[in-house]
DRENPA-3360 file (N, C-alpha, C; in nm, 2 decimals, always signed):
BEGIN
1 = XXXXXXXX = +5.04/+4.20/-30.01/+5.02/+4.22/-29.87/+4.88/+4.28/-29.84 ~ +4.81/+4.26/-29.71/+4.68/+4.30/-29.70/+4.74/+4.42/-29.56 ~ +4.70/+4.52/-29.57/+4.75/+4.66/-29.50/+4.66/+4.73/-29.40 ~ +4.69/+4.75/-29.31/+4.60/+4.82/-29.26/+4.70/+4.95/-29.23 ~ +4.61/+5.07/-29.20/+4.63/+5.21/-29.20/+4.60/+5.29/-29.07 ~ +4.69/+5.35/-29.03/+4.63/+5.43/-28.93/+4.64/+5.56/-28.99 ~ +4.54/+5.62/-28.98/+4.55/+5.78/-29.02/+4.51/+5.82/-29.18 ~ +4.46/+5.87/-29.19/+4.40/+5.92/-29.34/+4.39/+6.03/-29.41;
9 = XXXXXXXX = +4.50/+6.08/-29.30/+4.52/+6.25/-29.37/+4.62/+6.26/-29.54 ~ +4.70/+6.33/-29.55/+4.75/+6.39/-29.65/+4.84/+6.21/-29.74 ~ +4.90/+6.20/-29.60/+5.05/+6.11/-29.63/+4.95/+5.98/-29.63 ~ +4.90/+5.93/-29.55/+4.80/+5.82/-29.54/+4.76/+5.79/-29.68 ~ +4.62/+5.91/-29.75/+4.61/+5.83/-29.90/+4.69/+5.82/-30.00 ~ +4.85/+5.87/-29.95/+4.93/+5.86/-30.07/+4.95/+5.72/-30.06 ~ +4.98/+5.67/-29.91/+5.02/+5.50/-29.88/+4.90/+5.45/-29.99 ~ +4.78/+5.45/-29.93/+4.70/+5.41/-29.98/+4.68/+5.38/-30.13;
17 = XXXXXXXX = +4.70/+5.47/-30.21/+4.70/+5.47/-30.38/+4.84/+5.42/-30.39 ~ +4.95/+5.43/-30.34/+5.05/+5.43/-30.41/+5.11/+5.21/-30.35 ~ +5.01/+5.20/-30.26/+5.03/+5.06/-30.22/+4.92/+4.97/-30.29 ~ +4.81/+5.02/-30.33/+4.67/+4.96/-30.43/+4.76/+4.96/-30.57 ~ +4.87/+5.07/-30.60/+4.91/+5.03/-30.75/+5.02/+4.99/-30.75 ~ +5.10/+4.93/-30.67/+5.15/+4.82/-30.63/+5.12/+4.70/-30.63 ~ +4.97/+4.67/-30.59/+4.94/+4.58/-30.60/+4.94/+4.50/-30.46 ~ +4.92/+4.57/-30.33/+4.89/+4.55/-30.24/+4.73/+4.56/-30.16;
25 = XXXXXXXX = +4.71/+4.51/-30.08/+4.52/+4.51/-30.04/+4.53/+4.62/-29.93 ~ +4.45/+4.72/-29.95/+4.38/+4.82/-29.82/+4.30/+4.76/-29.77 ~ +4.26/+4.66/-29.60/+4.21/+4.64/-29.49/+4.18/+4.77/-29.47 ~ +4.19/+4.76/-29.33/+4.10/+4.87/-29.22/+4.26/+4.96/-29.22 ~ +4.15/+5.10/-29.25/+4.16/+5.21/-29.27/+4.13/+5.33/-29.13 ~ +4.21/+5.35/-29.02/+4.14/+5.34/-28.90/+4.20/+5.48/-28.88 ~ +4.09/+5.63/-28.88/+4.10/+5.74/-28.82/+4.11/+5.73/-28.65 ~ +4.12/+5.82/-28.64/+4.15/+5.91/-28.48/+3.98/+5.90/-28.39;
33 = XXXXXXXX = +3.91/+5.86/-28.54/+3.74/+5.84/-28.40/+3.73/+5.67/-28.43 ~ +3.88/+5.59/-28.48/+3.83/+5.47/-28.52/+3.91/+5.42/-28.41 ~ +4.04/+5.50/-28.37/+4.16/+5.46/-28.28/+4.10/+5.47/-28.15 ~ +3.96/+5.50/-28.12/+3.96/+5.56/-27.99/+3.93/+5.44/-27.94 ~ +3.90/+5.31/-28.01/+3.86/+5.18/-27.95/+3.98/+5.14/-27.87 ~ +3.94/+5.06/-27.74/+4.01/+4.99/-27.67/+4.12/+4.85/-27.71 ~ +4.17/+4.86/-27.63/+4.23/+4.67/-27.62/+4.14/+4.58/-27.69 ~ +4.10/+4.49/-27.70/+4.06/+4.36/-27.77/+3.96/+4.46/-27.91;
41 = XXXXXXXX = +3.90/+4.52/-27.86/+3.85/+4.54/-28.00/+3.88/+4.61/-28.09 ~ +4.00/+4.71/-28.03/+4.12/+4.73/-28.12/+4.22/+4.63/-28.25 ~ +4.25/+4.55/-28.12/+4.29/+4.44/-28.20/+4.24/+4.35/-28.27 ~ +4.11/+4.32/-28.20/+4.01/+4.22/-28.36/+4.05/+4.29/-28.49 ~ +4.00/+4.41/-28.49/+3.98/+4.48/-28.62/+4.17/+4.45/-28.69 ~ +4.25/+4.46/-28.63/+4.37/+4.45/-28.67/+4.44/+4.32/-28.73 ~ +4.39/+4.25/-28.68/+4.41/+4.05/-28.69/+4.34/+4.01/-28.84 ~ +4.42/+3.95/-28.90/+4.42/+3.90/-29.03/+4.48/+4.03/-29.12;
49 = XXXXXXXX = +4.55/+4.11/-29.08/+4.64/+4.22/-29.18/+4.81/+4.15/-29.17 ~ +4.89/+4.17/-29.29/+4.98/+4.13/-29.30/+5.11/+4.20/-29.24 ~ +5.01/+4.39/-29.22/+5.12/+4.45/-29.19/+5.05/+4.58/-29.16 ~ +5.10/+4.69/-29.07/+5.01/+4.81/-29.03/+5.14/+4.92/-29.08 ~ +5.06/+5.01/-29.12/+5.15/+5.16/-29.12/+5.05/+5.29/-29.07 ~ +5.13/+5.33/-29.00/+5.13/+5.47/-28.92/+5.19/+5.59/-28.91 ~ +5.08/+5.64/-29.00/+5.14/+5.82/-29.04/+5.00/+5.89/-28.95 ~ +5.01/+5.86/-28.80/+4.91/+5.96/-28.71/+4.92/+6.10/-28.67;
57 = XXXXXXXX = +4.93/+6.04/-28.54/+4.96/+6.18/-28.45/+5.05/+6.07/-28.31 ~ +5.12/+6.17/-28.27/+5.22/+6.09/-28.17/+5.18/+6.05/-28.06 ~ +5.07/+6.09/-27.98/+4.96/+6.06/-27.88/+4.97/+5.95/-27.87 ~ +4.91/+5.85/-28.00/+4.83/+5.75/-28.06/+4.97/+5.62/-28.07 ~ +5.10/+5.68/-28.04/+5.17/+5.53/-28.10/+5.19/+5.44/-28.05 ~ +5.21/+5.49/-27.90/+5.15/+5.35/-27.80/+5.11/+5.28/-27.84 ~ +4.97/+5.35/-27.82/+4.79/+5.28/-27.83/+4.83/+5.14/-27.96 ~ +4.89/+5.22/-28.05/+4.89/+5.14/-28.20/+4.96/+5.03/-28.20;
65 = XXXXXXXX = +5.09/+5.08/-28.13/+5.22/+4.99/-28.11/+5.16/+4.87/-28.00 ~ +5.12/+4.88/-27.92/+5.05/+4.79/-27.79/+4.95/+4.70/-27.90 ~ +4.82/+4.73/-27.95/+4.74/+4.69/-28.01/+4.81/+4.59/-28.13 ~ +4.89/+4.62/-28.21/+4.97/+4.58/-28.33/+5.03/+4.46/-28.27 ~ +5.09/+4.46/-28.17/+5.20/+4.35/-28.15/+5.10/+4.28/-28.03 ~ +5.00/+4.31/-28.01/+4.89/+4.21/-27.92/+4.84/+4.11/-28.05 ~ +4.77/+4.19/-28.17/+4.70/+4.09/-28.26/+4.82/+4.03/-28.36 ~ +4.94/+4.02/-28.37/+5.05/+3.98/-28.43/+5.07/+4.06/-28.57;
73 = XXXXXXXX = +5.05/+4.17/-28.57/+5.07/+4.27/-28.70/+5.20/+4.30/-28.70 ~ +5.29/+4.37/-28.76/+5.41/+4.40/-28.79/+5.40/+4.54/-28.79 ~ +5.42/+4.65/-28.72/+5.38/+4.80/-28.77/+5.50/+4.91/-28.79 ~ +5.47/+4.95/-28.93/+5.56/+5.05/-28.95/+5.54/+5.18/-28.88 ~ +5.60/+5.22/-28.78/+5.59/+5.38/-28.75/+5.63/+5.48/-28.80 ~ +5.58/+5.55/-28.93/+5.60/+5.70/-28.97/+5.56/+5.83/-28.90 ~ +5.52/+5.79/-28.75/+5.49/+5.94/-28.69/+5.63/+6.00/-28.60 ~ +5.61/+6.10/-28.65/+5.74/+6.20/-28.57/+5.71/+6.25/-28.43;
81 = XXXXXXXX = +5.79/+6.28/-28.33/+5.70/+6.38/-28.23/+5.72/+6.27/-28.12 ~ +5.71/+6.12/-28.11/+5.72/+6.09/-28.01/+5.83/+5.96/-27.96 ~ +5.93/+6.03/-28.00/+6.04/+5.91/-27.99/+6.10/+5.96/-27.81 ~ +6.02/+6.06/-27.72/+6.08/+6.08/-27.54/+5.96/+5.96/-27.51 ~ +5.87/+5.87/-27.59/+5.82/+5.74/-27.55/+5.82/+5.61/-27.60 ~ +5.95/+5.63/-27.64/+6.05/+5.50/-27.73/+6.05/+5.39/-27.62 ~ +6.13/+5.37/-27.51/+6.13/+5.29/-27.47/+6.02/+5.21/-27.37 ~ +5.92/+5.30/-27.33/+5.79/+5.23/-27.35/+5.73/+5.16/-27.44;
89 = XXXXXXXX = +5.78/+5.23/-27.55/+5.73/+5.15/-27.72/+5.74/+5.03/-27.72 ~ +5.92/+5.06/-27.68/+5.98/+4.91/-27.73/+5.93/+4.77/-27.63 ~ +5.92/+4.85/-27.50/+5.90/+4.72/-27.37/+5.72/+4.68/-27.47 ~ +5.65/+4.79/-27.47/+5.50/+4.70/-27.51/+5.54/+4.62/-27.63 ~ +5.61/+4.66/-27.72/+5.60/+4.57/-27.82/+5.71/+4.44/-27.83 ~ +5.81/+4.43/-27.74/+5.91/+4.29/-27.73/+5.82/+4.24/-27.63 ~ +5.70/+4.31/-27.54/+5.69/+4.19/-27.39/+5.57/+4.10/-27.48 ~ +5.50/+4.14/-27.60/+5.42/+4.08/-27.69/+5.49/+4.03/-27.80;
97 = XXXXXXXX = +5.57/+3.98/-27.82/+5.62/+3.94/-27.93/+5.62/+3.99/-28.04 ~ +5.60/+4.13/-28.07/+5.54/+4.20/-28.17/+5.68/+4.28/-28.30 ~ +5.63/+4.31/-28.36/+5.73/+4.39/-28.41/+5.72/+4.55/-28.52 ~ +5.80/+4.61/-28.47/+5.76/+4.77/-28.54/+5.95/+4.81/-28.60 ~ +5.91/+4.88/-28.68/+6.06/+4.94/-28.77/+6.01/+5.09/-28.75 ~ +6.13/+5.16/-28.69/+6.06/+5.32/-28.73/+6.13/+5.44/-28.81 ~ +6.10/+5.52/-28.80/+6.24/+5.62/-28.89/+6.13/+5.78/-28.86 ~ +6.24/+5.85/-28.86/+6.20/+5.99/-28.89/+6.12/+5.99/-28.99;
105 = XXXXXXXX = +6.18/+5.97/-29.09/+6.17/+5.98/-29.24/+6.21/+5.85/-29.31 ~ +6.10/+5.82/-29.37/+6.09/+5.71/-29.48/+6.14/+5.68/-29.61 ~ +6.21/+5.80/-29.69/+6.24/+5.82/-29.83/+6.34/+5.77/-29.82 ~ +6.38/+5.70/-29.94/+6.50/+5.61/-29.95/+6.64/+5.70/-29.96 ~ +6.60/+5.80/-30.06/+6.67/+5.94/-30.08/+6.71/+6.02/-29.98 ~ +6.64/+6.04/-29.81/+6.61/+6.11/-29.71/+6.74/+6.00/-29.65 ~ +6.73/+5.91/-29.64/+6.83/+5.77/-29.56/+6.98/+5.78/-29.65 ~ +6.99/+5.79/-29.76/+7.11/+5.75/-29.77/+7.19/+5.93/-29.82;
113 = XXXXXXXX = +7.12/+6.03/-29.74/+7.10/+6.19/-29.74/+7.19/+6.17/-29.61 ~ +7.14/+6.12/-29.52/+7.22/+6.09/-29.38/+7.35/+6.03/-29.37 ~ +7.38/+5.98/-29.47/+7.47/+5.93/-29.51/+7.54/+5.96/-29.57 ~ +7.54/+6.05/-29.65/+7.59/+6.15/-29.73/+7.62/+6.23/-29.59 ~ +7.60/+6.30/-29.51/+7.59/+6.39/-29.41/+7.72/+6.39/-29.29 ~ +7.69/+6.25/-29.27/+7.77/+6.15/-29.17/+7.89/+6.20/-29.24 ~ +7.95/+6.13/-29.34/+8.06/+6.17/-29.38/+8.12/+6.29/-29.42 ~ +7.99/+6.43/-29.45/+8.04/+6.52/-29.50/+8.10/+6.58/-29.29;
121 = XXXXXXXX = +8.01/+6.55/-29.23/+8.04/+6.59/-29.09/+8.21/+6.56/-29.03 ~ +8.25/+6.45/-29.07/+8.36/+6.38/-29.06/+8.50/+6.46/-29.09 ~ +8.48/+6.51/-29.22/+8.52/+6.57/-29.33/+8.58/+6.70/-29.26 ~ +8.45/+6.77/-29.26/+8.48/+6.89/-29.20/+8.50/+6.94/-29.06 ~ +8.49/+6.83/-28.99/+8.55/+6.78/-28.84/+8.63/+6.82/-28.84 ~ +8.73/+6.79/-28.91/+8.86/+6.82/-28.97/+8.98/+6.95/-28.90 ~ +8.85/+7.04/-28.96/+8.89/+7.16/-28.92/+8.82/+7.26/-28.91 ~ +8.85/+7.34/-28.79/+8.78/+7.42/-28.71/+8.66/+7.54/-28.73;
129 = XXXXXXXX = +8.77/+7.60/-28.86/+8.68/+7.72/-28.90/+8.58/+7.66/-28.98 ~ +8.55/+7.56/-29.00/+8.41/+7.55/-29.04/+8.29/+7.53/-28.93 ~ +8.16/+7.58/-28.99/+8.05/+7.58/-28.86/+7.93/+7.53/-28.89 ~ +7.92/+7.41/-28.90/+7.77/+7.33/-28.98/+7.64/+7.41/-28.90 ~ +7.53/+7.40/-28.98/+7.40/+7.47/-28.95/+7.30/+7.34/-29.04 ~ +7.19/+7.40/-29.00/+7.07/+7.32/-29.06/+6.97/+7.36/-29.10 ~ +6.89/+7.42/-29.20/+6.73/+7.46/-29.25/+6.68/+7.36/-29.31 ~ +6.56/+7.34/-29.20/+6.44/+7.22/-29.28/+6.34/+7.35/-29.32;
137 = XXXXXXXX = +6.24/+7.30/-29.40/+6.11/+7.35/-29.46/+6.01/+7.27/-29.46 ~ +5.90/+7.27/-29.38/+5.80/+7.19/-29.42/+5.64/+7.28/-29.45 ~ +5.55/+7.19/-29.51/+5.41/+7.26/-29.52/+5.34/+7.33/-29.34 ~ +5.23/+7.45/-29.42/+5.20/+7.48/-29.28/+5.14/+7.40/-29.19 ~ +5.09/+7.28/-29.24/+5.02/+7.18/-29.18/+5.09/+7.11/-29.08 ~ +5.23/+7.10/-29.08/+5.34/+7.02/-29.00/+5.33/+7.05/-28.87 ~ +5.31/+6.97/-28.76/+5.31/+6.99/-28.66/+5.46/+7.03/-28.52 ~ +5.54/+6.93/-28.58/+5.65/+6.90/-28.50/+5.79/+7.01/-28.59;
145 = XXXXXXXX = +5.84/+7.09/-28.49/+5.93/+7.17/-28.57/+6.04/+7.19/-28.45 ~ +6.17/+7.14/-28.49/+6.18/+7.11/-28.60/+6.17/+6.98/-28.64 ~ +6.12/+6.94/-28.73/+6.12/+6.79/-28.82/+6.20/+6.72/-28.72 ~ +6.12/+6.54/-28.74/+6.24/+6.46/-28.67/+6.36/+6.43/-28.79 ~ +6.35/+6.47/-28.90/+6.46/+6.43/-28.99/+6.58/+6.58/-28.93 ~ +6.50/+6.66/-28.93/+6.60/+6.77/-28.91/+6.66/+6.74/-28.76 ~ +6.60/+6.66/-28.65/+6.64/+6.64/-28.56/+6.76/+6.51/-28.56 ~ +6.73/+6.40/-28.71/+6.79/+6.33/-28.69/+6.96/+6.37/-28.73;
153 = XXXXXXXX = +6.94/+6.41/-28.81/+7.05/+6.51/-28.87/+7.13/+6.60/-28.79 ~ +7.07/+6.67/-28.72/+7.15/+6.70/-28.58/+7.22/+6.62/-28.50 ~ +7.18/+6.46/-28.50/+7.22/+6.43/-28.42/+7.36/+6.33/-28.48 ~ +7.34/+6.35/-28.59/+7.44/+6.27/-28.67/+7.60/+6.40/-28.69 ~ +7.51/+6.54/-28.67/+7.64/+6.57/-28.71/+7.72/+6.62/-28.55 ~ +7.65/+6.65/-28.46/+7.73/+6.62/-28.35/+7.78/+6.55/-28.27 ~ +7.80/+6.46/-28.34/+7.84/+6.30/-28.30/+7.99/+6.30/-28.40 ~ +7.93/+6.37/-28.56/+8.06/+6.42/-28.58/+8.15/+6.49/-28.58;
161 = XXXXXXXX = +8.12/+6.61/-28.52/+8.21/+6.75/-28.51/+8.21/+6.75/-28.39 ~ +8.12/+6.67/-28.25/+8.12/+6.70/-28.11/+8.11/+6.82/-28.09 ~ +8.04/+6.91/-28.15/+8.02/+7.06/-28.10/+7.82/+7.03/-28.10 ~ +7.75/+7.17/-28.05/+7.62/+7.22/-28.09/+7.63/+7.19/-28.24 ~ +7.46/+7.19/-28.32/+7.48/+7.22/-28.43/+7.33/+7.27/-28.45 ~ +7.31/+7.39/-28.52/+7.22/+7.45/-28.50/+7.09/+7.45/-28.58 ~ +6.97/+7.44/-28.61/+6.88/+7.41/-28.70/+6.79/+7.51/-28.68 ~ +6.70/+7.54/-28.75/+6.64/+7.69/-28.82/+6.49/+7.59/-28.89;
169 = XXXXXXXX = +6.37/+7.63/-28.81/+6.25/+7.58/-28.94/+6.15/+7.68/-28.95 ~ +6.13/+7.65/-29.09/+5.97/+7.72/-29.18/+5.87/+7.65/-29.15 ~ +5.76/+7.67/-29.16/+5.60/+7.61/-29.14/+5.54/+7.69/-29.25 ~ +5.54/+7.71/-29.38/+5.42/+7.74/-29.47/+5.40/+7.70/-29.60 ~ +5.31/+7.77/-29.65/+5.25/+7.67/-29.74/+5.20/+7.55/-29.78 ~ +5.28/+7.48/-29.89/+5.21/+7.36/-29.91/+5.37/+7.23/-29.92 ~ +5.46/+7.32/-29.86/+5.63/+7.26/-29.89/+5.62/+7.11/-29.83 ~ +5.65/+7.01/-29.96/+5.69/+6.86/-29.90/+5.77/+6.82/-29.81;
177 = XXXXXXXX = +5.85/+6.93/-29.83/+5.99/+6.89/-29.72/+6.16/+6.90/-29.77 ~ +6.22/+7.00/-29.73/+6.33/+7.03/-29.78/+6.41/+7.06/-29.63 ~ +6.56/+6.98/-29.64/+6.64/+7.01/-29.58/+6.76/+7.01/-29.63 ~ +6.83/+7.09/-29.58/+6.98/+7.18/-29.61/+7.08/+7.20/-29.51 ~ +7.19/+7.10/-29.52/+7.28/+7.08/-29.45/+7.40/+7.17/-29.47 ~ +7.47/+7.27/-29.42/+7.56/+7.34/-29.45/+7.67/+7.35/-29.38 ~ +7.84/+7.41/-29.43/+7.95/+7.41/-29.36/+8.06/+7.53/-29.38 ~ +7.97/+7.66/-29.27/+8.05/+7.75/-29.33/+8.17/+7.78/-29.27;
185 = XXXXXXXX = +8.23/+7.90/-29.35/+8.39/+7.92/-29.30/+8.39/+8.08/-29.34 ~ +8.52/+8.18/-29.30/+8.57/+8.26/-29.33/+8.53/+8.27/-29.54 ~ +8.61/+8.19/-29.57/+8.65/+8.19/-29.74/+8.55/+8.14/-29.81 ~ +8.46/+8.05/-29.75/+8.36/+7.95/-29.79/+8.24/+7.90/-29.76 ~ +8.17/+7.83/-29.85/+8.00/+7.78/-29.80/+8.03/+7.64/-29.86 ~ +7.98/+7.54/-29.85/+7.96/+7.41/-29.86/+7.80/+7.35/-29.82 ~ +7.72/+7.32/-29.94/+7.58/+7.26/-29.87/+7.52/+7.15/-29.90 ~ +7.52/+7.06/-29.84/+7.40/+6.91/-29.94/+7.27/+6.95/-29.89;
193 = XXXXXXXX = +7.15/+6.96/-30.03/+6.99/+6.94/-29.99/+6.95/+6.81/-30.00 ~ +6.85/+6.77/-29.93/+6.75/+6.70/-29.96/+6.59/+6.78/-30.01 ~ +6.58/+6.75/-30.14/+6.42/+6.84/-30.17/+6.31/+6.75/-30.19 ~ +6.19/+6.70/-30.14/+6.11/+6.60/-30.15/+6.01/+6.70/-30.30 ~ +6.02/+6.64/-30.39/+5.88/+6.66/-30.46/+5.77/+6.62/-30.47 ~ +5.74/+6.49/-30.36/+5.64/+6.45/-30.34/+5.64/+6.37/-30.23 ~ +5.47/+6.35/-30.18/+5.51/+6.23/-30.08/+5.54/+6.09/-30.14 ~ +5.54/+6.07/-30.26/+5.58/+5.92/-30.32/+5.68/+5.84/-30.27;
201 = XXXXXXXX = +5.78/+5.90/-30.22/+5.90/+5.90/-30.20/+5.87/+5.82/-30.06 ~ +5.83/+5.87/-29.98/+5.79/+5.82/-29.80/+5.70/+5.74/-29.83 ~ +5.58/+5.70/-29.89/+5.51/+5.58/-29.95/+5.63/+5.50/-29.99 ~ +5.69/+5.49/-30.10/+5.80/+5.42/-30.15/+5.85/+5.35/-30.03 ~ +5.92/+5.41/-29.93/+5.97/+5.34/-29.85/+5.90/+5.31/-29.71 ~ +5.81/+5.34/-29.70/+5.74/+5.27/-29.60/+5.66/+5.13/-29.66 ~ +5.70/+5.14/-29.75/+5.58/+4.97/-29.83/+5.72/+4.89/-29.80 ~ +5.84/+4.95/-29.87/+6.00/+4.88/-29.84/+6.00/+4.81/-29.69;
209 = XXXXXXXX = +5.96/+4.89/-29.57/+5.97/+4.86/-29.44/+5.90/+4.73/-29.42 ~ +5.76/+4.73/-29.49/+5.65/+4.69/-29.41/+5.65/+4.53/-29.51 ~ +5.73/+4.51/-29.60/+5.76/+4.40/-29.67/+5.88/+4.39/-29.60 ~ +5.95/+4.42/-29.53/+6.12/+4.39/-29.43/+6.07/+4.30/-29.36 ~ +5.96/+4.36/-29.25/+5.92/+4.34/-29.14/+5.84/+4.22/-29.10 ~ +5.80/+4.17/-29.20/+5.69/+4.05/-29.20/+5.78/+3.94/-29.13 ~ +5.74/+3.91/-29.09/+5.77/+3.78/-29.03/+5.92/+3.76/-28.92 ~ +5.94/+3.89/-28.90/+6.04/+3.94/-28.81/+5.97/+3.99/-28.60;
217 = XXXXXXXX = +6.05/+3.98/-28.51/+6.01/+4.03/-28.40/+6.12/+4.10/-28.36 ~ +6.08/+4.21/-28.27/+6.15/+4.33/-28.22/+6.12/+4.45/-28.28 ~ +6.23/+4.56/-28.23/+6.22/+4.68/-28.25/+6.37/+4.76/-28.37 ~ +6.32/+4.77/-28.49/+6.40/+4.80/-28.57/+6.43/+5.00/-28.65 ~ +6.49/+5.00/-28.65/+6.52/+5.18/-28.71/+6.53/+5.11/-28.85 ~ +6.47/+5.18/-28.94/+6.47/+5.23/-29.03/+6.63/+5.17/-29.12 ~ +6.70/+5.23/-29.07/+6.83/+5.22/-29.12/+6.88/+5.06/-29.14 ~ +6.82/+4.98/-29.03/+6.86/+4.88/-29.06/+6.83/+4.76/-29.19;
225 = XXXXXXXX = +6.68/+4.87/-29.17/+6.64/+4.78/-29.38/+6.74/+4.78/-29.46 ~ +6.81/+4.92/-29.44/+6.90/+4.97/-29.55/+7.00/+4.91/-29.54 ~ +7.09/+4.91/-29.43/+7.20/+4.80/-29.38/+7.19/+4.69/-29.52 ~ +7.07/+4.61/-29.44/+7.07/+4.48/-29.56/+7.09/+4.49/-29.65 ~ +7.02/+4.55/-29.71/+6.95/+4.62/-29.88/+7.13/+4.69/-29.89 ~ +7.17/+4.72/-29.85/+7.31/+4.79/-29.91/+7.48/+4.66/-29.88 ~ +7.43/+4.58/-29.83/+7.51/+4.44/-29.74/+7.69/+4.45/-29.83 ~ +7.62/+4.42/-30.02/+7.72/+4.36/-30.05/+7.80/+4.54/-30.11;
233 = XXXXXX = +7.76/+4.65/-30.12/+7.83/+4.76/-30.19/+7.86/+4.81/-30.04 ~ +7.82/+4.78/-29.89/+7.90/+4.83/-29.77/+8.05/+4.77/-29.79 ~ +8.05/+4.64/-29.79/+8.16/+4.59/-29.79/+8.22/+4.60/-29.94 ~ +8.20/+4.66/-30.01/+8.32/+4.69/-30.10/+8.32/+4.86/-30.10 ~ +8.31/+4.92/-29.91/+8.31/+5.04/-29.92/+8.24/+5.16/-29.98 ~ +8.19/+5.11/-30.04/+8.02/+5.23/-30.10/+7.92/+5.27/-30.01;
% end
């Protein structure tokens, strides 16, 4: 696949090396003074790529998502922060025929973490005296706190237990990204982590998306790659 890129910070050249030794082509490589171009000549530059990924700033997803599905690109959205302008997303990019897959979080590990979650939520639904909580960790550089993964996770476990569920974040150093799901009680502690050791992991699965996506239209989550990609072990219950 021939790629184009929005954004070129930290997560960006991991896409970038970790999709070159794959064996995919880096196109236009398009910073924040490259994004400031308009409509048509936004999208020239975009036309003849097989597929766009975006690890920006949330400002910018619009702009990207409008531009992507005007020149017929397929775009994966990895920016967190602005899913209160989802449904604008979605109208620019179904009234163009376009198509974008998004996710909190990209790591294959991080997706079927939620799933792990889902159920443990279920579980301890159950009964009362338990009281789920949440600690994410990211580097100081993270903007959005807390995390949309720690936000998606919230949202999965109050859907389970129907109560608040409370989340707790760090901002320092140089931390990949660590969250920690817990269920406490009187007698007891219960925890599942997710610990990223690298960004390889959110590269890994945003190349997954952006090979899903080709030749598809509309507006897809993340999850539903996985749906597929898990088709025949859902139905025998796994």
């Amino acid at each position: 696949m021939k790629l184009a890129l929005f954004g070129h910070g930290g997560m960006g050249r991991v896409i970038a090396q970790y999709a070159r030794s794959s064996g995919h082509e880096i196109g236009a490589v398009l910073t924040s003074q490259d994004t400031r171009r308009q409509g048509d000549e936004l999208v020239a530059v975009l036309r003849g790529h097989d597929a766009a990924i975006d690890f920006s700033v949330a400002d910018a997803v619009l702009a990207h998502a409008t531009a992507c599905a005007r020149a017929g690109v397929p775009l994966v959205e990895g920016t967190t922060g602005w899913r209160d302008q989802e449904p604008t997303v979605r109208r620019a990019v179904e009234d163009a025929g376009g198509a974008l897959v998004f996710g909190a979080n990209f790591s294959v590990g991080v997706n079927l973490f939620y799933r792990l979650v889902a159920r443990a939520g279920e579980l301890f639904g159950r009964f009362a005296e338990y009281d789920a909580f949440i600690e994410e960790a990211h580097h100081a550089r993270k903007r959005d706190a807390p995390s949309g993964t720690a936000l998606r996770l919230r949202d999965i476990l109050t859907r389970a237990l129907d109560r608040p569920v409370s989340v707790a974040s760090t901002r320092a150093g140089y931390i990949p990204g660590t969250h920690r799901v817990g269920f406490d009680s009187p007698a007891d502690q219960v925890t599942v982590e997710h610990a990223a050791r690298s960004r390889d992991g959110f590269a890994a699965g945003a190349l997954l998306a952006a090979q899903w996506i080709v030749g598809r239209q509309g507006v897809f989550a993340f999850d539903e790659v996985l749906d597929e990609m898990l088709g025949p072990q859902r139905k025998r219950g796994l």
